[in-house]
N, CA, C, O and CB atoms as a CASP TS submission, in Angstrom:
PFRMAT TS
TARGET T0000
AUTHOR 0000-0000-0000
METHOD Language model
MODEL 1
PARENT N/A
ATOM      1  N   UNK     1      19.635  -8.935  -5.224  1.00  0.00           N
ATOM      2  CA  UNK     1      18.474  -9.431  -5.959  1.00  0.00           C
ATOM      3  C   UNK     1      17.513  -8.276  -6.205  1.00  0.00           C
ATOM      4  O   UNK     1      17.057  -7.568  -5.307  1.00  0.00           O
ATOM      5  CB  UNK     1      17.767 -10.583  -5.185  1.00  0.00           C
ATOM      6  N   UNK     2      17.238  -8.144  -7.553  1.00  0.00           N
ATOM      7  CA  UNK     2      16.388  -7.000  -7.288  1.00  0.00           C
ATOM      8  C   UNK     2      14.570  -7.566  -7.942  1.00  0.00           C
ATOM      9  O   UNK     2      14.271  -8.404  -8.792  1.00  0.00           O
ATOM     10  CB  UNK     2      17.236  -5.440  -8.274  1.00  0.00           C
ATOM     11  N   UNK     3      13.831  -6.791  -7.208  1.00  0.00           N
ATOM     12  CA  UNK     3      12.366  -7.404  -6.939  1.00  0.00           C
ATOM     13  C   UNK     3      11.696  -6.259  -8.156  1.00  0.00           C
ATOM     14  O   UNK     3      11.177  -5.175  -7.889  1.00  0.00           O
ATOM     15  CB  UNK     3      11.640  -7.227  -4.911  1.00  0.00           C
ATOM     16  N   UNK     4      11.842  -6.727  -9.233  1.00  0.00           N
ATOM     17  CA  UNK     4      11.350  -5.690 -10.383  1.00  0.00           C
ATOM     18  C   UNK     4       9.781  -6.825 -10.775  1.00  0.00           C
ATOM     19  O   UNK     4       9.806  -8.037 -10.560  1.00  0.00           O
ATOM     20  CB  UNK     4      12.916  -5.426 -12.099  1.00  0.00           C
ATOM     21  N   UNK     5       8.383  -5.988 -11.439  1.00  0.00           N
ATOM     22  CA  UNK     5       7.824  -6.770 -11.788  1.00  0.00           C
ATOM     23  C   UNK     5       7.793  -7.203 -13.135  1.00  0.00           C
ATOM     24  O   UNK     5       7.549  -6.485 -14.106  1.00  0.00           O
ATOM     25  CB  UNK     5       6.997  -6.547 -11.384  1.00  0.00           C
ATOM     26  N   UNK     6       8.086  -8.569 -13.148  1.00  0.00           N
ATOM     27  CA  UNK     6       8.329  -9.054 -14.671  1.00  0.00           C
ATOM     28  C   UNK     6       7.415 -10.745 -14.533  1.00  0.00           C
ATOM     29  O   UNK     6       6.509 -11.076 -13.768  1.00  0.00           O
ATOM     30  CB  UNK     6      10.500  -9.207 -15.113  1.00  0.00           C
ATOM     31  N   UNK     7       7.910 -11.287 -15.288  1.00  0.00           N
ATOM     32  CA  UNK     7       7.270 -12.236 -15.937  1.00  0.00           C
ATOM     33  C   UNK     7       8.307 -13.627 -15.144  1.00  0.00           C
ATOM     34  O   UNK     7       8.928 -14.508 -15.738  1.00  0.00           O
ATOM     35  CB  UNK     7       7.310 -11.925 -17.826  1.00  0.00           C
ATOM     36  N   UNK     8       8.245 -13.502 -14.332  1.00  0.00           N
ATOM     37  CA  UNK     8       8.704 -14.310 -12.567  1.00  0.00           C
ATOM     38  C   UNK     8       7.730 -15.695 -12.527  1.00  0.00           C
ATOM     39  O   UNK     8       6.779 -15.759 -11.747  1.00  0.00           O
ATOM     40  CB  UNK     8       8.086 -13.007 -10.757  1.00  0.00           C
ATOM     41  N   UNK     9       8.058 -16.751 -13.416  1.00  0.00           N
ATOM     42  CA  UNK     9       7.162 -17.861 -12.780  1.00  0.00           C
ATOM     43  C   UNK     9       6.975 -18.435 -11.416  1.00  0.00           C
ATOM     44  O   UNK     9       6.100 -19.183 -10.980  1.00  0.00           O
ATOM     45  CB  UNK     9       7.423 -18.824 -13.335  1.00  0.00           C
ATOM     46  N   UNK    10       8.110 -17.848 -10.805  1.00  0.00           N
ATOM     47  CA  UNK    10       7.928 -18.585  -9.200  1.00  0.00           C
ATOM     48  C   UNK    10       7.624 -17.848  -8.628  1.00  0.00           C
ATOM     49  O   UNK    10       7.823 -16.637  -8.527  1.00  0.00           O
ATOM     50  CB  UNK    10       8.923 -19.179  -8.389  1.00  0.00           C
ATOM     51  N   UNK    11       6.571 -19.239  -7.754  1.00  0.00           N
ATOM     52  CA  UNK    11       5.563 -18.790  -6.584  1.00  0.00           C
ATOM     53  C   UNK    11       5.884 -17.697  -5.352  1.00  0.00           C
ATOM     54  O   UNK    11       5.173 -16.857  -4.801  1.00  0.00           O
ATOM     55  CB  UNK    11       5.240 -20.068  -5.860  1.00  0.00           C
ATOM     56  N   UNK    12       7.423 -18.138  -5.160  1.00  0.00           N
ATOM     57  CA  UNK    12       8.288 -17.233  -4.153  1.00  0.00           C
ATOM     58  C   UNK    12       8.297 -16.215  -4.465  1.00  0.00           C
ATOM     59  O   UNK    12       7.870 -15.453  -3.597  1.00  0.00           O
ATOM     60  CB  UNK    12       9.535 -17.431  -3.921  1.00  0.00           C
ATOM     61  N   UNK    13       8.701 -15.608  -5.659  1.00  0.00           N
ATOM     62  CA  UNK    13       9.205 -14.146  -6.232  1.00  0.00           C
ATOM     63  C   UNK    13       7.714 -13.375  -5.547  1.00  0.00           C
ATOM     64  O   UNK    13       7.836 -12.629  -4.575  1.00  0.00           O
ATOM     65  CB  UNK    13       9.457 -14.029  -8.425  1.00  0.00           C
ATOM     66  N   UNK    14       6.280 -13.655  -6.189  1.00  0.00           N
ATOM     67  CA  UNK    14       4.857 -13.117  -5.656  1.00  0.00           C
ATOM     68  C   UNK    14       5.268 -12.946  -4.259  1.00  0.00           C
ATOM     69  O   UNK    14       5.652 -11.797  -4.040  1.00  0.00           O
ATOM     70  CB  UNK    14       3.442 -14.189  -5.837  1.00  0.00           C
ATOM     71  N   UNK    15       5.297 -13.495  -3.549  1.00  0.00           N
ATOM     72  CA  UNK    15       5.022 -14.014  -1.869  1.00  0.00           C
ATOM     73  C   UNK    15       6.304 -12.677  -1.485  1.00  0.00           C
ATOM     74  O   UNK    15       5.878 -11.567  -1.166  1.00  0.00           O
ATOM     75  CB  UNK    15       5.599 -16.349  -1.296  1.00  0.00           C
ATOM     76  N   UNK    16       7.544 -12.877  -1.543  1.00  0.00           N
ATOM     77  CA  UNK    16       8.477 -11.993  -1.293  1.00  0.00           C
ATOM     78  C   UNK    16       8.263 -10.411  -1.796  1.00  0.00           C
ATOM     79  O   UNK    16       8.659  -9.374  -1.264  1.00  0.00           O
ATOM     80  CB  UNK    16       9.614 -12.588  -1.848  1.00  0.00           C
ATOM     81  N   UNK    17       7.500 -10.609  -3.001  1.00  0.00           N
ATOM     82  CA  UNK    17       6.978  -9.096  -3.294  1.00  0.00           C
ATOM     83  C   UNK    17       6.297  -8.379  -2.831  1.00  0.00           C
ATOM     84  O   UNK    17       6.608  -7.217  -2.570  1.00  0.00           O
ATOM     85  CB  UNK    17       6.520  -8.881  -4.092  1.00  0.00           C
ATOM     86  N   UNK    18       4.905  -9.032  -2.556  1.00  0.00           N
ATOM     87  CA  UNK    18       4.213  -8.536  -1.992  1.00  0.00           C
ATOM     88  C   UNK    18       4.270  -8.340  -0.046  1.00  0.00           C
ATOM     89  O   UNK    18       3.466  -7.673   0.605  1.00  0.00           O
ATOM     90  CB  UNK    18       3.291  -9.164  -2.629  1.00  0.00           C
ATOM     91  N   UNK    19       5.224  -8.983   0.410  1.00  0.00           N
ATOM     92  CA  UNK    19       5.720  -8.775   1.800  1.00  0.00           C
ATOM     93  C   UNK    19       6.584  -7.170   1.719  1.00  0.00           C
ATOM     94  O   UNK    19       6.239  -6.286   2.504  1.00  0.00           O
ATOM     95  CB  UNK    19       6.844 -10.249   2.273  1.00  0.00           C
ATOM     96  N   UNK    20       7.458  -6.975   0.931  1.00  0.00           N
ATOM     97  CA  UNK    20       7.800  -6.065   0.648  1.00  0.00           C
ATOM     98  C   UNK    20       7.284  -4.195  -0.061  1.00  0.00           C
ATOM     99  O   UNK    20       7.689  -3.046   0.121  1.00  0.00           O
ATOM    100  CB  UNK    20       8.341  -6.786   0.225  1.00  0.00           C
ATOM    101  N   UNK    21       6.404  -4.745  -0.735  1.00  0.00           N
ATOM    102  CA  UNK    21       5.366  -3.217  -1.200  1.00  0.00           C
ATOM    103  C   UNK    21       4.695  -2.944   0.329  1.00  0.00           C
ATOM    104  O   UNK    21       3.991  -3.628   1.072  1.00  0.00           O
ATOM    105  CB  UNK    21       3.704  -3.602  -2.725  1.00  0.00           C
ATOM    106  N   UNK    22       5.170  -1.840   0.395  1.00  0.00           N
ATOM    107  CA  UNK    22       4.831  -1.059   1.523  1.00  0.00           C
ATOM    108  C   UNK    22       2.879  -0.902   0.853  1.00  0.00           C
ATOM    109  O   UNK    22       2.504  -0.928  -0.319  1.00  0.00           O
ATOM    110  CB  UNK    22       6.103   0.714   1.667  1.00  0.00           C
ATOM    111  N   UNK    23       2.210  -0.782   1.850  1.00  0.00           N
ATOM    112  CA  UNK    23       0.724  -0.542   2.041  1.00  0.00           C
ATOM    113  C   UNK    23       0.301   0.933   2.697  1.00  0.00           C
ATOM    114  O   UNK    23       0.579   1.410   3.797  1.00  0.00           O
ATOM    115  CB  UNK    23       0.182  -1.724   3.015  1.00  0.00           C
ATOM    116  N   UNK    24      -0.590   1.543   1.433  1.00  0.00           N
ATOM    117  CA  UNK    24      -0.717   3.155   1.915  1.00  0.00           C
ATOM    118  C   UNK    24      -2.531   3.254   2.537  1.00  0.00           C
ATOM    119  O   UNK    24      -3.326   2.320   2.429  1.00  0.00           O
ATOM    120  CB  UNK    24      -0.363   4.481   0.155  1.00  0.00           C
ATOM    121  N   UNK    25      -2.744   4.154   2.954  1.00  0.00           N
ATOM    122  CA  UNK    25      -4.137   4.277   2.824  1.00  0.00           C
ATOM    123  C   UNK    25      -4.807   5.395   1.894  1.00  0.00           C
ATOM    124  O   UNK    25      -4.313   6.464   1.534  1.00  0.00           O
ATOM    125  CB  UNK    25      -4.584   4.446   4.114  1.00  0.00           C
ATOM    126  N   UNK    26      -6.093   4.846   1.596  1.00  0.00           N
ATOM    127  CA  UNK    26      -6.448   5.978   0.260  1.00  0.00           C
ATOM    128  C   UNK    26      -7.451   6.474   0.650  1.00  0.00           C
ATOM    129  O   UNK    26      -8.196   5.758   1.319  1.00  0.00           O
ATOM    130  CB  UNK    26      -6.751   5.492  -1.269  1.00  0.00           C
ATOM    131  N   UNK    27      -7.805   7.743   0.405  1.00  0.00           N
ATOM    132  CA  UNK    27      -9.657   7.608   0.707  1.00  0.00           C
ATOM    133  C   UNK    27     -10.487   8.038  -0.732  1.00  0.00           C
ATOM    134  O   UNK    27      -9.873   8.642  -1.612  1.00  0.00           O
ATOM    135  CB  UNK    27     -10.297   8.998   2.187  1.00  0.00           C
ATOM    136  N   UNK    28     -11.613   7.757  -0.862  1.00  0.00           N
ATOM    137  CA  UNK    28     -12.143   8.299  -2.280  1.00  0.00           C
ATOM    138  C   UNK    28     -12.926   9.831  -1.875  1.00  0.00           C
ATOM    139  O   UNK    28     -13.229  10.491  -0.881  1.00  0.00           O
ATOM    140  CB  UNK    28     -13.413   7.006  -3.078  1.00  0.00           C
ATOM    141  N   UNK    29     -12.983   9.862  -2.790  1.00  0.00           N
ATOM    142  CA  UNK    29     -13.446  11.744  -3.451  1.00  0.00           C
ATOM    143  C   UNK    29     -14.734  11.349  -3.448  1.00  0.00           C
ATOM    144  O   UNK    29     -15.298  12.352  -3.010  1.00  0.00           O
ATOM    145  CB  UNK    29     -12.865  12.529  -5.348  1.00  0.00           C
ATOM    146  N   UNK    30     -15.356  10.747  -3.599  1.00  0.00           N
ATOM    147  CA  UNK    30     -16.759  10.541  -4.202  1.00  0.00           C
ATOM    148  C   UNK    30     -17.572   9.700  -2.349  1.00  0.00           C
ATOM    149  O   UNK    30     -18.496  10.248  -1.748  1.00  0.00           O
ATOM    150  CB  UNK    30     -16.598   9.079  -6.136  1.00  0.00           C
ATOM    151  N   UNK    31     -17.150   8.877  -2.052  1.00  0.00           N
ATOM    152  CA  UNK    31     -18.029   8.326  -1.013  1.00  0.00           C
ATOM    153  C   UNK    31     -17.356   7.799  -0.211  1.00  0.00           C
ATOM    154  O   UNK    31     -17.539   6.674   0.256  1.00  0.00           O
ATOM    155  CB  UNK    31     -18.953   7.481  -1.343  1.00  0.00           C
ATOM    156  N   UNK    32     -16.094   8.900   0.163  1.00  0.00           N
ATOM    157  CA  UNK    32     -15.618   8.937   1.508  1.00  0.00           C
ATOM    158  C   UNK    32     -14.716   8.539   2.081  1.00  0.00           C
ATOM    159  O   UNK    32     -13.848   9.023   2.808  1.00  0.00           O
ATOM    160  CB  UNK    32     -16.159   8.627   2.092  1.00  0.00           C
ATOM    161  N   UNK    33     -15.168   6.832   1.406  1.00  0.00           N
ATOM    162  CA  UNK    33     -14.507   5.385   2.097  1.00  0.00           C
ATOM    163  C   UNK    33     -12.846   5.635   1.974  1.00  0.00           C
ATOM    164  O   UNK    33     -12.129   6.203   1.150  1.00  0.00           O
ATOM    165  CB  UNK    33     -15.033   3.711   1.058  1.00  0.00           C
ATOM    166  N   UNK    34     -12.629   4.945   3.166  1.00  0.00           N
ATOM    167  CA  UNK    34     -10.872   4.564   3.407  1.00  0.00           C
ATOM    168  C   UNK    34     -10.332   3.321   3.400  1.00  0.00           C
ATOM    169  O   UNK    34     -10.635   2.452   4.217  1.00  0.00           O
ATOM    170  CB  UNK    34     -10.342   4.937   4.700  1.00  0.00           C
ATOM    171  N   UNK    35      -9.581   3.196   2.558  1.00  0.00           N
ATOM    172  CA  UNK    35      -9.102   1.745   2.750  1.00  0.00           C
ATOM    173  C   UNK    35      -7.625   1.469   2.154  1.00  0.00           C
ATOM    174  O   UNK    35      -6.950   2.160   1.392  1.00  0.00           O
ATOM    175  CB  UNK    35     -10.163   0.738   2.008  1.00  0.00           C
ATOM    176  N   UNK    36      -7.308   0.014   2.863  1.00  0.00           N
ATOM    177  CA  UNK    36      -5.711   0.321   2.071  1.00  0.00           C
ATOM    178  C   UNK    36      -5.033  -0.779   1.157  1.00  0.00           C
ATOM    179  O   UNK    36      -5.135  -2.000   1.045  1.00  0.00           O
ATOM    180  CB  UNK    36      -4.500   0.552   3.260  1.00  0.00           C
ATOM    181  N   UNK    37      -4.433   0.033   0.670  1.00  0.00           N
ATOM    182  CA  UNK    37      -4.212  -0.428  -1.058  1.00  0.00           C
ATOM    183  C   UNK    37      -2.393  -1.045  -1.121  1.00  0.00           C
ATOM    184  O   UNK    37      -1.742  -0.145  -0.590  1.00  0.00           O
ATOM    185  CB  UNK    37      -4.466   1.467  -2.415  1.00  0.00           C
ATOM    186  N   UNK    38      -1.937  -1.585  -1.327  1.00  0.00           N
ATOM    187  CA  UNK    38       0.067  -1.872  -1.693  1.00  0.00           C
ATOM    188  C   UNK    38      -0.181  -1.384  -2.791  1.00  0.00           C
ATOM    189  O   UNK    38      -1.093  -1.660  -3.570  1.00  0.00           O
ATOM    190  CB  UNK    38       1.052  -3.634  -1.835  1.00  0.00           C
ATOM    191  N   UNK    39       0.858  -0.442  -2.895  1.00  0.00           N
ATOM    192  CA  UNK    39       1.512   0.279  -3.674  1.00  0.00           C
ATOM    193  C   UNK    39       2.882   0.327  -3.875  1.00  0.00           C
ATOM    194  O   UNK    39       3.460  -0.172  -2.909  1.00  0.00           O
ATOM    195  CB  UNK    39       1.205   1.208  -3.450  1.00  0.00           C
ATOM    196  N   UNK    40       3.671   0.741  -4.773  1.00  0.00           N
ATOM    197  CA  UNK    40       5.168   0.419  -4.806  1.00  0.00           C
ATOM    198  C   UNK    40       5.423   2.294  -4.384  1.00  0.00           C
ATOM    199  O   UNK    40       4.503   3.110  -4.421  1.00  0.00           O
ATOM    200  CB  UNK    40       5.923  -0.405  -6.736  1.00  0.00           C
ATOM    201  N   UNK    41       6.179   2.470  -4.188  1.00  0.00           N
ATOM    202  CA  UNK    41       6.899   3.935  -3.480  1.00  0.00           C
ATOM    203  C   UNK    41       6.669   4.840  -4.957  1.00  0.00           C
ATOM    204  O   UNK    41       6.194   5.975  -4.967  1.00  0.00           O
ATOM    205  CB  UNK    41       9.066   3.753  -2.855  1.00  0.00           C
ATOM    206  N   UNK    42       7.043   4.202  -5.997  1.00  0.00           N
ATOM    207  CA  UNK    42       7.165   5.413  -7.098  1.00  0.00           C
ATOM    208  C   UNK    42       5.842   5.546  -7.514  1.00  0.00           C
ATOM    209  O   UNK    42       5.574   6.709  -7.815  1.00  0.00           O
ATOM    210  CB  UNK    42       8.159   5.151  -8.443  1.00  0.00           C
ATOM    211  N   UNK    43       4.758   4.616  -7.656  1.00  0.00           N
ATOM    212  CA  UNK    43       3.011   5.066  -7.671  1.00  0.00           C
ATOM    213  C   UNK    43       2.675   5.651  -6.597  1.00  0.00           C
ATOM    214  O   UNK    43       2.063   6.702  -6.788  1.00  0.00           O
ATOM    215  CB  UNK    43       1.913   3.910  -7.751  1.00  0.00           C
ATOM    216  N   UNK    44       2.941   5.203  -4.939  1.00  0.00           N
ATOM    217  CA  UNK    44       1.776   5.540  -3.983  1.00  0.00           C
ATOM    218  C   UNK    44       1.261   6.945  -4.119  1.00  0.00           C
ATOM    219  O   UNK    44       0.400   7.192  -3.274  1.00  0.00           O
ATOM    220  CB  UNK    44       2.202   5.351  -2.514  1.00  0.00           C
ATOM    221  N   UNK    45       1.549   7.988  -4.977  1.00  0.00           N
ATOM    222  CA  UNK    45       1.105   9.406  -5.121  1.00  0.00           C
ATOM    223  C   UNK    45      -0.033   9.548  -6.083  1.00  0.00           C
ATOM    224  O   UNK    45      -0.795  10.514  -6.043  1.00  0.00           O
ATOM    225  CB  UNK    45       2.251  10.289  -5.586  1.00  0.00           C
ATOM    226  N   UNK    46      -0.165   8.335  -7.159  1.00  0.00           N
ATOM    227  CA  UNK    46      -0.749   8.571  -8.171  1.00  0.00           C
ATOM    228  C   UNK    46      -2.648   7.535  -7.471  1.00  0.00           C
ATOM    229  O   UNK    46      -2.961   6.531  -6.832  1.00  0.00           O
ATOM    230  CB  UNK    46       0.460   7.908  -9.736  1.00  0.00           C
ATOM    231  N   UNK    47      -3.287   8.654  -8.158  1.00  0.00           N
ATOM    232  CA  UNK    47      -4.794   8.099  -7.466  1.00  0.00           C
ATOM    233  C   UNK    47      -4.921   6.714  -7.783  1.00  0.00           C
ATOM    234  O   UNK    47      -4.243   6.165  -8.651  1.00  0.00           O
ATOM    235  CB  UNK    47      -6.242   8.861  -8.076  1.00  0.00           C
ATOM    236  N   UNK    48      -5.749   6.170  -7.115  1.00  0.00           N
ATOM    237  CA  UNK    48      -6.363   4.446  -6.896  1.00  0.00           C
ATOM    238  C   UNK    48      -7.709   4.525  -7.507  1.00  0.00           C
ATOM    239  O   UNK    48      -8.277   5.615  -7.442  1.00  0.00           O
ATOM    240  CB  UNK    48      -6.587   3.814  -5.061  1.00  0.00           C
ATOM    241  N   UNK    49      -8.342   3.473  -8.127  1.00  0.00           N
ATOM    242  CA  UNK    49     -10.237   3.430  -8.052  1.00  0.00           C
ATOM    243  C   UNK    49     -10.074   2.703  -6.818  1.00  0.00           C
ATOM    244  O   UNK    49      -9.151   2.091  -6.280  1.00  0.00           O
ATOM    245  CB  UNK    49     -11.402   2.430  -9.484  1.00  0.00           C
ATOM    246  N   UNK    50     -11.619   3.048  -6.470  1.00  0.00           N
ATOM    247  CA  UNK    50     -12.281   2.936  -5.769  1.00  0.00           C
ATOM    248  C   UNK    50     -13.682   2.037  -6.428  1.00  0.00           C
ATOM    249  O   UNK    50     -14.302   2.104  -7.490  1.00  0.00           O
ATOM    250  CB  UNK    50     -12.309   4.186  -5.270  1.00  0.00           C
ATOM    251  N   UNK    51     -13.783   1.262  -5.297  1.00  0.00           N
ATOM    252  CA  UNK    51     -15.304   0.580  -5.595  1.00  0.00           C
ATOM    253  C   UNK    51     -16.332   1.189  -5.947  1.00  0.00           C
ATOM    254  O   UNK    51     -17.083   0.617  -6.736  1.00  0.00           O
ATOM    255  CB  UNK    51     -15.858  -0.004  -4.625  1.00  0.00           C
ATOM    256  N   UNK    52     -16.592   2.236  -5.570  1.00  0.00           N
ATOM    257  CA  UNK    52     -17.721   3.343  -5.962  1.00  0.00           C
ATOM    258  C   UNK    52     -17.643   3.532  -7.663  1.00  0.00           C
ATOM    259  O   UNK    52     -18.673   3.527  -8.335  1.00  0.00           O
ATOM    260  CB  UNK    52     -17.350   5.006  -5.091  1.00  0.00           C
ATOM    261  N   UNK    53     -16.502   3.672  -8.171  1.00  0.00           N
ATOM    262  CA  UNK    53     -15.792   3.649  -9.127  1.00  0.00           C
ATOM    263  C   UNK    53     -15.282   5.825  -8.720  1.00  0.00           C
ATOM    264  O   UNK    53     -14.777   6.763  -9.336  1.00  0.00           O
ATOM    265  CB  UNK    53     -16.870   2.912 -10.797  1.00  0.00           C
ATOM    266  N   UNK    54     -15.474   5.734  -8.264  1.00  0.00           N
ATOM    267  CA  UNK    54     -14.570   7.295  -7.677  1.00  0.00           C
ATOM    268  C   UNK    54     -13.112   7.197  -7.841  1.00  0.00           C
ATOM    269  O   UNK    54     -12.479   6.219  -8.239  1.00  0.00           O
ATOM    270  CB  UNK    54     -14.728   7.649  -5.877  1.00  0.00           C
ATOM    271  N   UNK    55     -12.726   8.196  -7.528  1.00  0.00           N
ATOM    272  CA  UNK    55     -11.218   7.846  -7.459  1.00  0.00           C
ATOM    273  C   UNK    55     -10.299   8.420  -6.097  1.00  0.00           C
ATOM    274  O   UNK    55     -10.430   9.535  -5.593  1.00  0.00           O
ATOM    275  CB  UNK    55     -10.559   8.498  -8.848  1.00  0.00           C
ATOM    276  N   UNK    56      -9.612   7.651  -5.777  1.00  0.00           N
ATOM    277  CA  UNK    56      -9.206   7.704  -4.180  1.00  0.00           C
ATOM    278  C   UNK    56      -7.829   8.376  -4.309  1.00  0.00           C
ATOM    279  O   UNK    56      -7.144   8.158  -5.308  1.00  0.00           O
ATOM    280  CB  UNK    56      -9.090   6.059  -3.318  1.00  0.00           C
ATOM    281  N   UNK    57      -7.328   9.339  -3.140  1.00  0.00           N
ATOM    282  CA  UNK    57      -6.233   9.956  -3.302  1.00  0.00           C
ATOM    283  C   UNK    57      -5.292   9.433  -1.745  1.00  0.00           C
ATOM    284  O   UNK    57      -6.100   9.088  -0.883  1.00  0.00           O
ATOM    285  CB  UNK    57      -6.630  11.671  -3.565  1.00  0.00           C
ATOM    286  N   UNK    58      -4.086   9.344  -1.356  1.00  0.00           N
ATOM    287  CA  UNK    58      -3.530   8.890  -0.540  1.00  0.00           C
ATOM    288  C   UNK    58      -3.640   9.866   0.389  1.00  0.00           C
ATOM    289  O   UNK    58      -3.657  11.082   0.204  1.00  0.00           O
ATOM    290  CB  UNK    58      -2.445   8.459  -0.865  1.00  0.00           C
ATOM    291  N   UNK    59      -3.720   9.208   1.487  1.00  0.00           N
ATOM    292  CA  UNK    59      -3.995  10.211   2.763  1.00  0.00           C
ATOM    293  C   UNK    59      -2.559   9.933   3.592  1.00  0.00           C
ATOM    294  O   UNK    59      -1.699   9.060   3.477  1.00  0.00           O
ATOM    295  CB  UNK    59      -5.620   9.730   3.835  1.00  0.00           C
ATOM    296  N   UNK    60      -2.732  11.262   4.609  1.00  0.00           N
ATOM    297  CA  UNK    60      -0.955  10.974   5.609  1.00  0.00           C
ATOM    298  C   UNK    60      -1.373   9.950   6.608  1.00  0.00           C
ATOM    299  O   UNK    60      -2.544  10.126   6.945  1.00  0.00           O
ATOM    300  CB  UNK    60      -0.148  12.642   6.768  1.00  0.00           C
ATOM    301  N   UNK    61      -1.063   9.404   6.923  1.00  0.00           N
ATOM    302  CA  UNK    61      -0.903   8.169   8.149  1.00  0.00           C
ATOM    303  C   UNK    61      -0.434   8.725   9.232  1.00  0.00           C
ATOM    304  O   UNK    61      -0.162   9.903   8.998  1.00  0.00           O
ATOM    305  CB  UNK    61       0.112   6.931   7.871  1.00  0.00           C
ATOM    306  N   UNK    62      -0.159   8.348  10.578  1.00  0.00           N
ATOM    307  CA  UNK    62       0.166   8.880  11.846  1.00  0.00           C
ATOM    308  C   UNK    62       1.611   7.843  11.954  1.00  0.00           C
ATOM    309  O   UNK    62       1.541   6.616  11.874  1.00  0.00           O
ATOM    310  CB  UNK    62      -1.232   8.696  13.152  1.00  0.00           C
ATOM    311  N   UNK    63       2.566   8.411  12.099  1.00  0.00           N
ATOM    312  CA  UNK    63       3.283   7.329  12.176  1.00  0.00           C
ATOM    313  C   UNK    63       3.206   6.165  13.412  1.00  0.00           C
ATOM    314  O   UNK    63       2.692   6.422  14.500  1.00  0.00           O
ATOM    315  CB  UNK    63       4.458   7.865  12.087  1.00  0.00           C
ATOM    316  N   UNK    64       3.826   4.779  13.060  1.00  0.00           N
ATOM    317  CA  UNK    64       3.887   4.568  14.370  1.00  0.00           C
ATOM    318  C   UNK    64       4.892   3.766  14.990  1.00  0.00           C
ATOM    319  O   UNK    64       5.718   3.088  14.378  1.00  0.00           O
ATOM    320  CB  UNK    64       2.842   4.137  14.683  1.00  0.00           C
ATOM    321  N   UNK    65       4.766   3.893  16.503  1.00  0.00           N
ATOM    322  CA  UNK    65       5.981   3.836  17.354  1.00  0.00           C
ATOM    323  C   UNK    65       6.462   2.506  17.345  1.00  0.00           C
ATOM    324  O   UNK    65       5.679   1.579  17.135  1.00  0.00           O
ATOM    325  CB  UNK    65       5.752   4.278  18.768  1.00  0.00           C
ATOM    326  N   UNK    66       7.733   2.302  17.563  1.00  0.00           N
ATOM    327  CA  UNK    66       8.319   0.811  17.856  1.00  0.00           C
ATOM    328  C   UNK    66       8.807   0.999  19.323  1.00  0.00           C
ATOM    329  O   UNK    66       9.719   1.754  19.658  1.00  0.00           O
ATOM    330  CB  UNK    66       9.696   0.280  16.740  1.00  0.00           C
ATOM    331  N   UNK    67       8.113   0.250  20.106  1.00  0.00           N
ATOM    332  CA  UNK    67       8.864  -0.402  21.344  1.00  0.00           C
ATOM    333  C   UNK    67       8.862  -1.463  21.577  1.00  0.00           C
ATOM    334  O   UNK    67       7.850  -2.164  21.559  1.00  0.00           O
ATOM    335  CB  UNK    67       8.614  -0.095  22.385  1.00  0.00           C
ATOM    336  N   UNK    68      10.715  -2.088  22.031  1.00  0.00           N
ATOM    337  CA  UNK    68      10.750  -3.631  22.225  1.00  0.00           C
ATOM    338  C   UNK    68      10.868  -4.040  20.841  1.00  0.00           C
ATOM    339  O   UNK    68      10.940  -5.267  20.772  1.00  0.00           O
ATOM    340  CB  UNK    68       9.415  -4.328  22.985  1.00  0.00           C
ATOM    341  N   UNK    69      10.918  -3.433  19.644  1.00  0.00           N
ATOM    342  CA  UNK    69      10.505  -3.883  18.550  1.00  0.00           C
ATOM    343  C   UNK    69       9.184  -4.588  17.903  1.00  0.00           C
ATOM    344  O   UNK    69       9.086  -5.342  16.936  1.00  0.00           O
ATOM    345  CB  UNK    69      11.264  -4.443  18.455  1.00  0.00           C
ATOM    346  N   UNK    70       8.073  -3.990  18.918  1.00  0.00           N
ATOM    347  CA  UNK    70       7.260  -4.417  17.688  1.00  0.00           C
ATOM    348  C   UNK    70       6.073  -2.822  17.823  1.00  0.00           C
ATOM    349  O   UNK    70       5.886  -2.097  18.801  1.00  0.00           O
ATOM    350  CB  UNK    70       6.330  -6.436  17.967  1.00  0.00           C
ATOM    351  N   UNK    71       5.641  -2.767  16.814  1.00  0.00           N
ATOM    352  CA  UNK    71       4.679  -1.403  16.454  1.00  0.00           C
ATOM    353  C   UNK    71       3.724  -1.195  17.393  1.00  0.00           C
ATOM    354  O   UNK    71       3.067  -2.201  17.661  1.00  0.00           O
ATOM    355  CB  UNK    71       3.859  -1.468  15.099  1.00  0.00           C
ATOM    356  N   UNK    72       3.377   0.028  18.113  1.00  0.00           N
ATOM    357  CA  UNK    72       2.317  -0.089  18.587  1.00  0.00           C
ATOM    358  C   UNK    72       1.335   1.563  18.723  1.00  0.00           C
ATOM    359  O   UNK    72       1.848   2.418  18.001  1.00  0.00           O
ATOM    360  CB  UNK    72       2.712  -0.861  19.869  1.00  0.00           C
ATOM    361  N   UNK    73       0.600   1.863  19.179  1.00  0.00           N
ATOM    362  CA  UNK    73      -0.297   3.170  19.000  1.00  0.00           C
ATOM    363  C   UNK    73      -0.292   3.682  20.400  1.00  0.00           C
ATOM    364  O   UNK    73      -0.388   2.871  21.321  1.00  0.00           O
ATOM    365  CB  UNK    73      -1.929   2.904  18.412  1.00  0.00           C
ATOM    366  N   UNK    74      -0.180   5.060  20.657  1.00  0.00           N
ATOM    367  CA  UNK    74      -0.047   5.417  21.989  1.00  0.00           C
ATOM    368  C   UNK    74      -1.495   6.218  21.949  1.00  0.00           C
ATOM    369  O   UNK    74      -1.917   6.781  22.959  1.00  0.00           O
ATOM    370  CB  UNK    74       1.442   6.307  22.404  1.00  0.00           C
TER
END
């Protein structure tokens, strides 16, 4: 099945998509702020607005660990 965005009347197709777009964090150029945005893998490089109306560039993340299987921060 492939999860392309098109013109998908069902409610499911949204719900399954958006579980799937990985979520980056951005920060803006102009006033600082960090926050995080879903993005699909082939945009997350390309800048975001920002509320300020600035424009936000993707920052590196720390990765993080799985133990037991579920995520956690050391």
């Amino acid at each position: 099945m492939c999860f392309q965005q098109s013109r998908n009347p069902d409610p499911f197709y949204s719900i399954v998509r958006d579980l799937l777009m990985p979520t980056y964090t951005y920060k803006c150029t102009k006033c600082e702020k960090e926050f995080p945005k879903m993005s699909s893998i082939a945009s997350r490089d390309e800048p975001k607005d920002c509320d300020c109306g600035g424009e936000a560039k993707r920052t590196v993340d720390k990765p993080q660990m799985v133990k037991d299987g579920f995520p956690y921060n050391k």
